[in-house]
N, CA, C and O of each residue as an XYZ file, in Angstrom:
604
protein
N       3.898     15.647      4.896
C       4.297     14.322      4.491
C       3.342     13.319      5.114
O       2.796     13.662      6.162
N       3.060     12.087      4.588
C       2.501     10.915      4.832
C       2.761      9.804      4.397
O       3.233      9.902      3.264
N       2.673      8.609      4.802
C       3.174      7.771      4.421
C       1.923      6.595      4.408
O       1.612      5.667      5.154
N       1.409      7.141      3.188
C      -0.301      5.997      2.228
C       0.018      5.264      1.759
O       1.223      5.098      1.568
N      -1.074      4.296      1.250
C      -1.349      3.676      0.214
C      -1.729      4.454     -1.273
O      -1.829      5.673     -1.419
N      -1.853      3.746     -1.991
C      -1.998      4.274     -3.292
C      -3.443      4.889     -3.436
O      -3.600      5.793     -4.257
N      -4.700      4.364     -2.542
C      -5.774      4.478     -2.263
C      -6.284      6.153     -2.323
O      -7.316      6.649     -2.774
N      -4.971      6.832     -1.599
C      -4.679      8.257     -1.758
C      -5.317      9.200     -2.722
O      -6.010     10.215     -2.663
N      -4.749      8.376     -3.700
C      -5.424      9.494     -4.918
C      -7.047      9.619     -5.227
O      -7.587     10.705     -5.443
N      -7.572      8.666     -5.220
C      -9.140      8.350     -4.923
C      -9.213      9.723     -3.620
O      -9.653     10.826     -3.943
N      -8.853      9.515     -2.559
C      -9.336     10.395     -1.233
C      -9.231     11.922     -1.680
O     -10.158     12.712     -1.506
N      -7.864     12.306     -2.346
C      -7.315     13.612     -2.333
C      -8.251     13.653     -3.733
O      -8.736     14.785     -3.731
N      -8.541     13.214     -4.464
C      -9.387     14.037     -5.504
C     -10.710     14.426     -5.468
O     -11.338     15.351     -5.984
N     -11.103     13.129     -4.439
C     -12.689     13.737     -3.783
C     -11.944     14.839     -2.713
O     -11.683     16.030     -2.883
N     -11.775     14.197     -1.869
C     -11.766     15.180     -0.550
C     -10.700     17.102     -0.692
O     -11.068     18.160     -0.182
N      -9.519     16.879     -1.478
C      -8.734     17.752     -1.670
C      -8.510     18.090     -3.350
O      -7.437     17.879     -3.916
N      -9.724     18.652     -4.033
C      -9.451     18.158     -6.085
C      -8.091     19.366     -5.835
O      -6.997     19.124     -6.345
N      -8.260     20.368     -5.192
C      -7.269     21.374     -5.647
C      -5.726     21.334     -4.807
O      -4.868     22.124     -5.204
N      -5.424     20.487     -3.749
C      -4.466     20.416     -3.494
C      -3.369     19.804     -4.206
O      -3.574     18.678     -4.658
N      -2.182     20.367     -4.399
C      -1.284     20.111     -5.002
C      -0.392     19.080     -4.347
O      -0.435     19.118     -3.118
N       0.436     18.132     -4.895
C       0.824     17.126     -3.703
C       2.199     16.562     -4.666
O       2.740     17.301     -5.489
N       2.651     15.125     -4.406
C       4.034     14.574     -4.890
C       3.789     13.504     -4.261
O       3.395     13.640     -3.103
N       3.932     12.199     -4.778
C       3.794     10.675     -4.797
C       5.648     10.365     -4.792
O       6.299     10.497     -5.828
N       6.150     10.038     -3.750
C       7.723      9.518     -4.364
C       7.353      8.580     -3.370
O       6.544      8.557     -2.442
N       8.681      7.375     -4.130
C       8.777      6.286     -2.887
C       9.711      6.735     -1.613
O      10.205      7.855     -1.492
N       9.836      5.819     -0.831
C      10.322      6.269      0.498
C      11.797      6.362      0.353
O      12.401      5.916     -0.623
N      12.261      6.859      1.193
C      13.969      6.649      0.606
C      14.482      5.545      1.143
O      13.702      4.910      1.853
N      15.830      5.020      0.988
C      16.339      3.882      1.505
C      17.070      3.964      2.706
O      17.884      4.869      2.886
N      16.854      3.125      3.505
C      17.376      2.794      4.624
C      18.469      2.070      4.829
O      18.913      1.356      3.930
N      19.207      2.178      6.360
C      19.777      1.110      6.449
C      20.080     -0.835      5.984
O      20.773     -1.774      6.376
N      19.466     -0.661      5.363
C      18.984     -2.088      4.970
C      18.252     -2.384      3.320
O      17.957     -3.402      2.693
N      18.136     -0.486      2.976
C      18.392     -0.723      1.723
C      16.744     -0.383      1.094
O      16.043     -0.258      2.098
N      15.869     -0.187     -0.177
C      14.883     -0.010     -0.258
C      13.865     -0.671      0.268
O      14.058     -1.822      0.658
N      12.458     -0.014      0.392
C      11.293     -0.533      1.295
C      10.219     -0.381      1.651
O      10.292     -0.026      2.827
N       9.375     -0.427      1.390
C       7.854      0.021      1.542
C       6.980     -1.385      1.780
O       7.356     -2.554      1.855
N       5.958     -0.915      1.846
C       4.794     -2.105      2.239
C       3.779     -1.834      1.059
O       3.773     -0.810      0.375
N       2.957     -2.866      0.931
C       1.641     -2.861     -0.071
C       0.419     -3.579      0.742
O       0.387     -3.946      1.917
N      -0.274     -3.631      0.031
C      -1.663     -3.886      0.375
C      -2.115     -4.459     -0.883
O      -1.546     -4.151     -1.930
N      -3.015     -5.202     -0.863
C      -3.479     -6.062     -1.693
C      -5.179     -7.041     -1.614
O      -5.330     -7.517     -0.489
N      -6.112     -7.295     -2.380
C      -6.806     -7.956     -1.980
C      -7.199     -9.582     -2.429
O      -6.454    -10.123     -3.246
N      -8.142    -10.196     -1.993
C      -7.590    -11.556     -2.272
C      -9.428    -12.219     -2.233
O     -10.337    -12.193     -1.403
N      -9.257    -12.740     -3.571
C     -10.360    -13.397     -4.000
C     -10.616    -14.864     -4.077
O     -10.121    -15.489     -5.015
N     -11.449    -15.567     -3.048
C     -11.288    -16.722     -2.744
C     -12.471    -17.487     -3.440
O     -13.406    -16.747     -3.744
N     -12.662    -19.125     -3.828
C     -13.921    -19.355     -3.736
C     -14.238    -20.767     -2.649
O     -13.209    -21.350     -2.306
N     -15.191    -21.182     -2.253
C     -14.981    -22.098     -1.440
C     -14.797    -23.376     -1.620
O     -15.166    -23.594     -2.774
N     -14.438    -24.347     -1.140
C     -14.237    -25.701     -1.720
C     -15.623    -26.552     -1.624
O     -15.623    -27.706     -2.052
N     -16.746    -26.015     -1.093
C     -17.869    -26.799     -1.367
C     -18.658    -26.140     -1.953
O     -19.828    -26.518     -1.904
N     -18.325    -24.900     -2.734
C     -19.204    -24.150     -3.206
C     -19.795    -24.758     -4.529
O     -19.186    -25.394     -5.389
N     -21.394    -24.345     -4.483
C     -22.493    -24.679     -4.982
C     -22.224    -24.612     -6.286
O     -22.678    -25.587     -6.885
N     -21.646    -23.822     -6.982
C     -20.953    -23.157     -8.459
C     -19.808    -22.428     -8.276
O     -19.509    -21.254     -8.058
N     -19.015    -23.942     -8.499
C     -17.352    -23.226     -8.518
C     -17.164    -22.887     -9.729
O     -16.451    -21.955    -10.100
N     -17.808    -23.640    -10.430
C     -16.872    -22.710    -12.594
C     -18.031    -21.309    -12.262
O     -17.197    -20.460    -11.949
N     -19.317    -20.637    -12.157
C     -19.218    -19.088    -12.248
C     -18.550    -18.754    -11.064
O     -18.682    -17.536    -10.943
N     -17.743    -19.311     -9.898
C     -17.453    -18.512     -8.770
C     -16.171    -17.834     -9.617
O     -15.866    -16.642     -9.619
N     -15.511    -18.916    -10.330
C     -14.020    -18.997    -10.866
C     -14.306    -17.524    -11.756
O     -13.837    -16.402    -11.563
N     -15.402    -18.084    -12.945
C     -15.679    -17.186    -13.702
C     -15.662    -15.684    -13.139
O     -15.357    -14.771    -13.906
N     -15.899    -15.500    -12.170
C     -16.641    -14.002    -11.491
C     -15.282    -13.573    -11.187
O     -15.056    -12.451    -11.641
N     -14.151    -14.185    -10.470
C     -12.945    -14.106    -10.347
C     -12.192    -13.914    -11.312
O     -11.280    -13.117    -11.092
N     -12.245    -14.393    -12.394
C     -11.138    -14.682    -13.263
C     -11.961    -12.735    -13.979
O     -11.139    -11.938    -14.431
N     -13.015    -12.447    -13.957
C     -13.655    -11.041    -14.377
C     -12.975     -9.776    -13.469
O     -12.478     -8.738    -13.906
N     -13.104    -10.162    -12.225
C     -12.765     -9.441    -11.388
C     -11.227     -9.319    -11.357
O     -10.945     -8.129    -11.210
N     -10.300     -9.968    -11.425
C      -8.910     -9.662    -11.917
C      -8.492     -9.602    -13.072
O      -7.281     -9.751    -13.228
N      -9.358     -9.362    -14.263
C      -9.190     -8.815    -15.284
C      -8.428     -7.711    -15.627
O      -8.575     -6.865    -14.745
N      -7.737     -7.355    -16.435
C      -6.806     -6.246    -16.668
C      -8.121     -5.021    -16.519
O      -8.224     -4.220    -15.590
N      -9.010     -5.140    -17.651
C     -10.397     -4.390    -18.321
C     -10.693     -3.675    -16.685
O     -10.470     -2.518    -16.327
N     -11.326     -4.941    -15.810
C     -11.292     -4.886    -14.589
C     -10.664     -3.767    -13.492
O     -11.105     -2.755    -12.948
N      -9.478     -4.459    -13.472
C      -9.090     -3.350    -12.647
C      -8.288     -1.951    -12.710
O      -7.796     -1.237    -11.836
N      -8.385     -1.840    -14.499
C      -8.451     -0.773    -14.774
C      -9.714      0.188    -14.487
O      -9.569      1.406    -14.595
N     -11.068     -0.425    -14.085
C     -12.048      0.601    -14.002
C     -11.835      0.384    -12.658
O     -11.589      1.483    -12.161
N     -11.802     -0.598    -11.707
C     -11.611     -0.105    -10.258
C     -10.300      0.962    -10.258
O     -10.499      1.892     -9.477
N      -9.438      1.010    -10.726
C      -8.722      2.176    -10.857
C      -9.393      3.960    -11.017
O      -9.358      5.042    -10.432
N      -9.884      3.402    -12.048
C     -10.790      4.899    -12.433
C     -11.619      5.397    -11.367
O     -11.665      6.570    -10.995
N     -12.422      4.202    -10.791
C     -13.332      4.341     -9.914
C     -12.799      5.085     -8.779
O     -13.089      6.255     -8.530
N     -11.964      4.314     -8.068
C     -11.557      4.131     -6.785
C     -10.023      5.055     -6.419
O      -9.818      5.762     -5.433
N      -9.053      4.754     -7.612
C      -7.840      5.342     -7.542
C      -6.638      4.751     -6.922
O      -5.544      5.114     -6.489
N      -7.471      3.463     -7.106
C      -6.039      2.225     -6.551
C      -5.893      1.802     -7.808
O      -6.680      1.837     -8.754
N      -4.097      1.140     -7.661
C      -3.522     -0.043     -8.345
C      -4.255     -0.994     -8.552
O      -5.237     -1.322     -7.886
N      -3.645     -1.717     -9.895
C      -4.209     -3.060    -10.194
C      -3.820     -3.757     -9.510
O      -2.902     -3.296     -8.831
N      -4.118     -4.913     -9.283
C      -3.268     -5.904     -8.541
C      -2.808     -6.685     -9.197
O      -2.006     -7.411     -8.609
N      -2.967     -6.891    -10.271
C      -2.851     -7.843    -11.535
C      -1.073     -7.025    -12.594
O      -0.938     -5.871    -13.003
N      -0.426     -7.780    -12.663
C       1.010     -7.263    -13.637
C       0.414     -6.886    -14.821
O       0.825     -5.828    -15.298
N      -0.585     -7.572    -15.515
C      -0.970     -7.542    -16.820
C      -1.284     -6.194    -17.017
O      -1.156     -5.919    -18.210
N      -1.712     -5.055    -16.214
C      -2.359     -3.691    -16.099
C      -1.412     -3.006    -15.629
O      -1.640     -1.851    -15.267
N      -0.426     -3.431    -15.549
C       0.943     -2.282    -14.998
C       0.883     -1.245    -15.603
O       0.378     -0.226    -15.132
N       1.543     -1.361    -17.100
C       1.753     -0.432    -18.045
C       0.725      0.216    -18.403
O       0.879      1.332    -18.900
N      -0.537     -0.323    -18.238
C      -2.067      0.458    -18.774
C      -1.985      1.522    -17.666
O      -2.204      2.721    -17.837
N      -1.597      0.860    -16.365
C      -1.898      1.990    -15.111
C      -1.089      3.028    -15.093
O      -1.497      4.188    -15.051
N       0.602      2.559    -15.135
C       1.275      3.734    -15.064
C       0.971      4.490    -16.526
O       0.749      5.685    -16.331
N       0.907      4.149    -17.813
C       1.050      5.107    -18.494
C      -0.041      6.359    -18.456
O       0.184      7.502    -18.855
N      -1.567      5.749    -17.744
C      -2.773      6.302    -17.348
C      -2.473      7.446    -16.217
O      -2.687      8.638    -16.439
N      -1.947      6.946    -14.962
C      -1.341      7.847    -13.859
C       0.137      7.556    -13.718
O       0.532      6.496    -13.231
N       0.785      8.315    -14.062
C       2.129      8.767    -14.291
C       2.567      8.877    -13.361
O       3.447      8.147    -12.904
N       1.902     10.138    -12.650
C       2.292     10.761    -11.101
C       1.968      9.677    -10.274
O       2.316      9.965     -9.129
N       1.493      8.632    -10.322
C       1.087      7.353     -9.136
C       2.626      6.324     -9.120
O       3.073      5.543     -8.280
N       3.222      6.868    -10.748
C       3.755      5.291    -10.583
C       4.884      4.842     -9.667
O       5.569      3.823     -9.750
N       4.931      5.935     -8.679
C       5.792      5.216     -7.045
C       5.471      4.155     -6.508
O       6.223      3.398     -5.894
N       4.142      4.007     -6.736
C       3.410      3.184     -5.788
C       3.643      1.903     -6.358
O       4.292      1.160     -5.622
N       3.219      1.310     -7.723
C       3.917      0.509     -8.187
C       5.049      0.277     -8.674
O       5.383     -0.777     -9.214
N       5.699      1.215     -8.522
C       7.383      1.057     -8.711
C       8.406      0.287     -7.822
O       9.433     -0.330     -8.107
N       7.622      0.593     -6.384
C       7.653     -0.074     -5.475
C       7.521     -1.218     -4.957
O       8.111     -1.515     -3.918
N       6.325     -2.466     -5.919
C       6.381     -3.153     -5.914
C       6.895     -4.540     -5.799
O       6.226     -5.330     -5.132
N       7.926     -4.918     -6.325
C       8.680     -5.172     -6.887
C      10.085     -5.550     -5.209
O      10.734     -6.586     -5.060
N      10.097     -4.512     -4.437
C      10.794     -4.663     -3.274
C       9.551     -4.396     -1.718
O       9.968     -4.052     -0.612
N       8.594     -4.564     -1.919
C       7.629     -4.174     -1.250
C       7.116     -5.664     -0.337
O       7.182     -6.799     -0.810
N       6.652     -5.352      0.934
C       6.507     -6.220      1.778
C       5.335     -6.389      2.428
O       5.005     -5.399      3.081
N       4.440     -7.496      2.482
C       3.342     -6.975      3.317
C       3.028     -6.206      4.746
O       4.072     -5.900      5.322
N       2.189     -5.941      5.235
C       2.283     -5.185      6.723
C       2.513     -6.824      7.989
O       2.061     -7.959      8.141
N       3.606     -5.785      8.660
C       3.763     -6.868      9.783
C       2.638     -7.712     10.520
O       1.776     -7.081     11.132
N       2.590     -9.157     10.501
C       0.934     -9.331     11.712
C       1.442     -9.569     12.811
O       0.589     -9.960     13.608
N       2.975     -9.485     13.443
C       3.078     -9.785     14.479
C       2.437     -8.940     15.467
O       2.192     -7.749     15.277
N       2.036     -9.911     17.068
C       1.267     -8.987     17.819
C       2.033     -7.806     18.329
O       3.231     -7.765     18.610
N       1.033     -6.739     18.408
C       1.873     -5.370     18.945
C       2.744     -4.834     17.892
O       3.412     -3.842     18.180
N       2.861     -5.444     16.465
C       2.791     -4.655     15.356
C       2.089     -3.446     14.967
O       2.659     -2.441     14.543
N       0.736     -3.578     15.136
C      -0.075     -2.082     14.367
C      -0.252     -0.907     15.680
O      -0.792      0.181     15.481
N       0.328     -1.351     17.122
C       0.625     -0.686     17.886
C       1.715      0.575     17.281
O       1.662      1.778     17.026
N       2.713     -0.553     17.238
C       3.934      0.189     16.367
C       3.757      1.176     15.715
O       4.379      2.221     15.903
N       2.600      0.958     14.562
C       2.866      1.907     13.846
C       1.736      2.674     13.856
O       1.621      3.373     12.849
N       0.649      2.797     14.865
C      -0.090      3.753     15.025
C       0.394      4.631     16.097
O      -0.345      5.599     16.279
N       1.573      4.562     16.969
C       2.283      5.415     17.498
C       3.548      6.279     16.577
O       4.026      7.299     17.072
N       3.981      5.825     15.352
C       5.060      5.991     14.725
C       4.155      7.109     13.560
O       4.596      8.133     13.039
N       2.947      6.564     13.419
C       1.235      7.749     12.434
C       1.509      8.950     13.531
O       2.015      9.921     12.967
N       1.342      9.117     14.731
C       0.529     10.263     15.395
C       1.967     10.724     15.738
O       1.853     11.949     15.762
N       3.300     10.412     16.026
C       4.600     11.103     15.980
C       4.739     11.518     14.403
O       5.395     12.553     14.280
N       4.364     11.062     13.391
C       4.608     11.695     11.834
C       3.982     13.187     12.308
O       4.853     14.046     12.442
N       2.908     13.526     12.521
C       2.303     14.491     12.756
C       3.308     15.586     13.302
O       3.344     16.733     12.856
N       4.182     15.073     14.396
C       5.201     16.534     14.717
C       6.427     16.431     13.618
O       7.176     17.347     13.957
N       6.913     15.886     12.660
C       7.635     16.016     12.004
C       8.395     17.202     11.833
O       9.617     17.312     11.931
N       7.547     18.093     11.563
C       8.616     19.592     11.112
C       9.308     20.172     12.272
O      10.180     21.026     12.113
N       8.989     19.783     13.328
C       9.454     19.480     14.708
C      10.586     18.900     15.211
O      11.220     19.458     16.107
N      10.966     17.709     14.684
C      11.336     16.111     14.847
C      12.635     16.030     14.260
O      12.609     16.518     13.131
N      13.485     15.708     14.508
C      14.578     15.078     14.110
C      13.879     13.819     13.319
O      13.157     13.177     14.081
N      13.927     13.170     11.615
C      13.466     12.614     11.428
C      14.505     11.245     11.770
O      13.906     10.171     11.843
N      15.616     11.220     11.928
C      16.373     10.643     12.396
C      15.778      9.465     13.702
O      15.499      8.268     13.775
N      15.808     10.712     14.636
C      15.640     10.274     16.099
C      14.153      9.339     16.105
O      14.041      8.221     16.607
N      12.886     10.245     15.293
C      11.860      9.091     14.915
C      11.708      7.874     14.235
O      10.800      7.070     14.445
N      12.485      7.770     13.530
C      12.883      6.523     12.723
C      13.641      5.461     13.783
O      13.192      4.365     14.117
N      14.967      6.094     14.247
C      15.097      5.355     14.953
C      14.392      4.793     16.154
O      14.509      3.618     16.502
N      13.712      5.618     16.725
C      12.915      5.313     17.573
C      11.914      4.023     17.090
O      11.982      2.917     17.627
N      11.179      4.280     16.225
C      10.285      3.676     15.501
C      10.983      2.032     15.132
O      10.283      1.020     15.169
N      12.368      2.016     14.807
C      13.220      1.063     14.711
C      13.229     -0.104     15.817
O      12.855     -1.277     15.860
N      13.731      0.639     16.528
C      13.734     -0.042     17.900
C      12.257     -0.519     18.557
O      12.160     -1.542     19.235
N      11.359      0.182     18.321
C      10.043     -0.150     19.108
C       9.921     -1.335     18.158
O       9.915     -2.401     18.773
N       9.808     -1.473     16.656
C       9.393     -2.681     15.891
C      10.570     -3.929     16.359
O      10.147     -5.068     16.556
N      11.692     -3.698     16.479
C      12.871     -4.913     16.563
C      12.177     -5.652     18.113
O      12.115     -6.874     18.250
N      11.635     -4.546     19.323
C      11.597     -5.181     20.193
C      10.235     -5.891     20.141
O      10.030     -6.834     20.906
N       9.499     -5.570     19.462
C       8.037     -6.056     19.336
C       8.484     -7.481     18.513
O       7.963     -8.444     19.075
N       9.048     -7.755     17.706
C       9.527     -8.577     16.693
C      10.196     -9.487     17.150
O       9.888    -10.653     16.902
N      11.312     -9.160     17.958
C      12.014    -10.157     19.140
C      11.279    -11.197     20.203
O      11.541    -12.378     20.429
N      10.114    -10.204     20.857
C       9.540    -10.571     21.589
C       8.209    -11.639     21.352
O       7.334    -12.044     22.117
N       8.440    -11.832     20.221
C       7.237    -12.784     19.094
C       7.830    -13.858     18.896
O       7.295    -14.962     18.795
N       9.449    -13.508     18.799
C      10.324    -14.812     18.297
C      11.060    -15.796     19.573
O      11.729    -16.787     19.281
């Protein structure tokens, strides 16, 4: 088990073409469904030299056309709604990832956040081990107190 980005499928088809695998969303928690996304973000500047081609280059680059071939390319989601249905009906087996959407949250920036969860990555690793229970909760508590301690 792991818990990726959609980016995944790009990695496992170069790095793993023959491993067999399963995309589901996460299950629900105390508090009900939940996952995180990732996303990127195309800016242009306010004194820039050529803002109508900056716009232009942007308005190309989030193109449905667009990020359907960064899809192909790469093996990420669109970021764009307009390419939903092009994407899932294209990768079927992906469409957790954007299914997810929809209740999905960005990654925490509070400080001692990515602490959190690069200790909560290298405990996934003993899993078959693990009470997944006891790690979760664990994992629970380390984020509430990191989160508290911000507020």
């Amino acid at each position: 088990m792991t818990i990726e980005g959609n980016w995944i499928g790009g990695a496992m088809k170069t790095d793993y073409p023959h491993l067999k695998y399963k995309i589901v969303e996460l299950p629900a928690g105390p508090a009900g469904k939940g996952t995180m996304q990732f996303t990127n973000c195309w800016g242009i500047a306010a004194d820039s030299a050529n803002p109508e081609a900056a716009k232009k280059l942007v308005d190309r680059l989030t193109s449905t056309d667009q990020q359907m071939a960064f899809a192909d390319a790469f093996g990420v989601m669109p970021s764009v709604q307009s390419a939903a249905k092009q994407w899932k009906a294209k990768f079927p087996e992906q469409a957790a990832f954007l299914d997810s959407a929809d209740f999905a949250a960005g990654m925490p920036s509070a400080v001692g956040a990515t602490d959190v969860i690069a200790d909560f990555d290298a405990k996934l690793e003993a899993l078959q081990s693990t009470d997944p229970k006891t790690l979760l909760d664990a994992v629970q508590t380390s984020f509430q107190a990191t989160l508290s301690a911000k507020s």
